[in-house]
C-alpha positions in Angstrom: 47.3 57.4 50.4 43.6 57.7 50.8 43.1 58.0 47.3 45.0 55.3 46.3 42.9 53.3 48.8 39.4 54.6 47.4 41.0 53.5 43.9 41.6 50.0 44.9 38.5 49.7 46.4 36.3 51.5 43.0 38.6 48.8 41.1 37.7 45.7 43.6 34.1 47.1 43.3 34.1 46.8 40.0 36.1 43.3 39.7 33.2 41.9 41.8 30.6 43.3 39.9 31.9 41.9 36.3 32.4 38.6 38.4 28.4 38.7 39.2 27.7 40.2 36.0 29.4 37.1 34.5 27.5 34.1 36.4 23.8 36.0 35.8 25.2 35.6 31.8 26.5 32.2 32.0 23.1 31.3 34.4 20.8 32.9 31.6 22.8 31.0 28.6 22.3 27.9 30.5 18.8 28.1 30.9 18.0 29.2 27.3 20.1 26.2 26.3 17.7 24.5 28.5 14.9 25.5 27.1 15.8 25.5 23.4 16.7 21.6 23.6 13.3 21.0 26.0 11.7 22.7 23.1 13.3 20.3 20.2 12.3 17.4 22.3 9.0 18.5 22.1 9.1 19.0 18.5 10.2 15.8 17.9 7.9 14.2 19.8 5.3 16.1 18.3 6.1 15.0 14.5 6.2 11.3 15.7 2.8 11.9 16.8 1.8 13.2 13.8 3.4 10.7 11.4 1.7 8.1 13.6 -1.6 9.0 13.2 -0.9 9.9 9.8 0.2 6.8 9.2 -2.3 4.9 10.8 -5.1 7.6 8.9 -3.8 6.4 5.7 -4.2 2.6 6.7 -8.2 3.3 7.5 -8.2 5.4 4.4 -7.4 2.1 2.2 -9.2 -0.4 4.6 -12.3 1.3 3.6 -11.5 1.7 -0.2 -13.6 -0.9 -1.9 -12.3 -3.2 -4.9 -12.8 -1.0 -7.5 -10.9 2.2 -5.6 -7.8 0.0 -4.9 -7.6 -1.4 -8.7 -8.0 2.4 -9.5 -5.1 3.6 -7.0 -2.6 0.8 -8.6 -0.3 2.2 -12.0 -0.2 -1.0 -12.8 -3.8 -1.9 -13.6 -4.8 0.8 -15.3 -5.8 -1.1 -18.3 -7.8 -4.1 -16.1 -9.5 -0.6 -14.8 -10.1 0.2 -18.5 -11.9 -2.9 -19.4 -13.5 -3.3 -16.4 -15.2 0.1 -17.2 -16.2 -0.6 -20.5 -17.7 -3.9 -19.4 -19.9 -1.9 -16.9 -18.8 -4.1 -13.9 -17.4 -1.3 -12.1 -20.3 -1.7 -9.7 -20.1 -5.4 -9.3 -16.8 -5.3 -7.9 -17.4 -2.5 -5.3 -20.3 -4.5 -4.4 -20.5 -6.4 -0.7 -18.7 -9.1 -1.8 -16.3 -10.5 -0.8 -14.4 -11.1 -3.5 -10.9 -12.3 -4.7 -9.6 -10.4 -8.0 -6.8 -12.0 -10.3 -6.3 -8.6 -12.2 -3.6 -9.2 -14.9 -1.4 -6.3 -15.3 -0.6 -3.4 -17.3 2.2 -6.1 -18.8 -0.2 -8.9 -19.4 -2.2 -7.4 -21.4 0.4 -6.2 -23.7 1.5 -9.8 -24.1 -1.8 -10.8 -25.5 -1.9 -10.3 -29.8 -2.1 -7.1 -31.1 -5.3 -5.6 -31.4 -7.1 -8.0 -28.9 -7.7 -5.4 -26.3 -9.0 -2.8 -28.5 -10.9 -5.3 -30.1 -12.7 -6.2 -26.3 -12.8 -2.7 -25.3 -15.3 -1.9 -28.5 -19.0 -1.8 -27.5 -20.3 -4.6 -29.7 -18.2 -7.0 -27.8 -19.1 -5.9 -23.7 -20.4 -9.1 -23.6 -17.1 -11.1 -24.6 -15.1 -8.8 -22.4 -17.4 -9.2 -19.2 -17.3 -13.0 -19.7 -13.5 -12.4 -19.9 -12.9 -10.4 -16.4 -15.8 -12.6 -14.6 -13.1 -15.1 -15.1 -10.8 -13.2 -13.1 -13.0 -13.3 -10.3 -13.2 -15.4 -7.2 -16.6 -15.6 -5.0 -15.1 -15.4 -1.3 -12.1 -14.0 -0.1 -8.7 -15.9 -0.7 -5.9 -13.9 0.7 -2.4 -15.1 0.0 -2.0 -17.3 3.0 -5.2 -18.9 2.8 -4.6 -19.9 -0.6 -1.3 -21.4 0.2 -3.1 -23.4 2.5 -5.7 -24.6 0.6 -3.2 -25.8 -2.0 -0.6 -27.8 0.5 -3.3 -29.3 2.2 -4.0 -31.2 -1.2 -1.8 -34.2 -1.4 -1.6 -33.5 -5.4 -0.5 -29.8 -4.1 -3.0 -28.2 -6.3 -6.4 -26.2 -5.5 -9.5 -25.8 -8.0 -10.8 -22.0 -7.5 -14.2 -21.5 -9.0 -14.8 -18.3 -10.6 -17.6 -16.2 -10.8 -18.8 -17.4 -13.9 -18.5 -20.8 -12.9 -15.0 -21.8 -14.8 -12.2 -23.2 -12.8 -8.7 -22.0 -12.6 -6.1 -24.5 -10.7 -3.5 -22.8 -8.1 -0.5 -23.9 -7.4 3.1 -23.5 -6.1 6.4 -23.1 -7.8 9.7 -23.9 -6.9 10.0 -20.6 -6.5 7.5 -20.1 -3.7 5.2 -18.1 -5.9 1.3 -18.7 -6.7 0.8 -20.0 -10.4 -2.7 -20.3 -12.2 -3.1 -22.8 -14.7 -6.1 -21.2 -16.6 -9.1 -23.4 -18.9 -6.2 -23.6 -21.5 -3.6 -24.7 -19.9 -2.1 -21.6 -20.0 0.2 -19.8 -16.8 0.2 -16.6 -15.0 2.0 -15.9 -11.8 1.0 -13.6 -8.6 3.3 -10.5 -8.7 1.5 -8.5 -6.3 -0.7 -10.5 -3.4 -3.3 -9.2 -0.6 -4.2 -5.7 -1.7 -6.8 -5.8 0.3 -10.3 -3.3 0.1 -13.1 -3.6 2.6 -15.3 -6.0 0.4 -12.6 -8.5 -0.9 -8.8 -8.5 -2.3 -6.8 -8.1 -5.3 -3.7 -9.6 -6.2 -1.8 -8.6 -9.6 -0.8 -11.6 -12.1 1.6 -10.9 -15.2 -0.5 -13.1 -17.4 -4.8 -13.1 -18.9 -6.5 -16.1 -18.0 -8.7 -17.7 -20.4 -11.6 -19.7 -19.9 -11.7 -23.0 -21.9 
């Protein structure tokens, strides 16, 4: 009898202690599961901070880029970049300014007749091909809402800009919504790419060359 007693009892013991055993396991798992999503939360938190300030890192990075740097960072002007270059008026343009740039693109250029780039780009002619990309240059900066002002508050909906080599180039607006430039020979190009803006001026793309009359 006694020892079936002190059996029951070891067994009870033991019941009791698994029992304990069980909630100091589940009360450990808790806590680590605690922890481990306190920790993610942190984490996450932590990359939004850091995307934050990279992002607004990257904004002061091209804010202080000058005219010349942002024409450089753009695929699509590499050959405006080019000419400018061989024109030696990389300094002009990361001058004080400000300045507006019409840059024609990559695209426009290709559309002009064979052998008329390469033909600018040679030494004898640096004088052509400055005249040529002075024309492309605004004293002043126009960003893309100004210059929509300027033109509706014309009655005739049009706006004279006057470049840097004193031609004139006349703005307007399409059906479209979009920018058009009427250059000295009455020819067209459109504003693909508006406001890309360096800390002495802005830039905005066109898909055509402007020509001085």
């Amino acid at each position: 009898m006694k020892k079936t007693l002190l059996i029951l009892g070891l067994v009870s013991m033991s019941f009791f202690a698994c029992k304990e055993e069980k909630k100091d396991t589940d009360a450990m798992d808790e806590s680590t599961t605690e922890m481990s999503e306190s920790s993610d939360v942190d984490e996450t938190e932590m990359d939004m901070e850091e995307e934050n300030e990279m992002s607004s890192s990257d904004m002061e990075n091209e804010a202080e880029m000058d005219l010349a740097q942002v024409a450089m960072n753009s695929e699509d002007l590499s050959t405006f970049v080019s000419a400018v270059q061989k024109a030696g008026m990389v300094v002009k343009i990361k001058g004080e300014g400000p300045f507006t740039v019409f840059a024609p693109t990559n695209e426009a250029f290709n559309k002009l007749p064979k052998g008329t780039v390469e033909n600018l780009m040679k030494p004898e002619n640096a004088e052509k091909l400055e005249a040529a990309l002075s024309y492309h240059i605004i004293p002043g900066e126009v960003n893309a809402d100004k210059l929509t002002e300027l033109i509706n508050s014309n009655e005739n909906k049009k706006y004279e800009l006057t470049t840097a080599n004193d031609g004139t180039i006349t703005a307007t607006i399409n059906d479209k919504d979009q920018v058009v430039l009427t250059d000295g020979k009455g020819n067209k190009a459109m504003v693909t790419k508006a406001d890309q803006k360096g800390k002495n001026g802005v830039i905005h793309s066109i898909n055509s060359v402007l020509m001085r009359k």
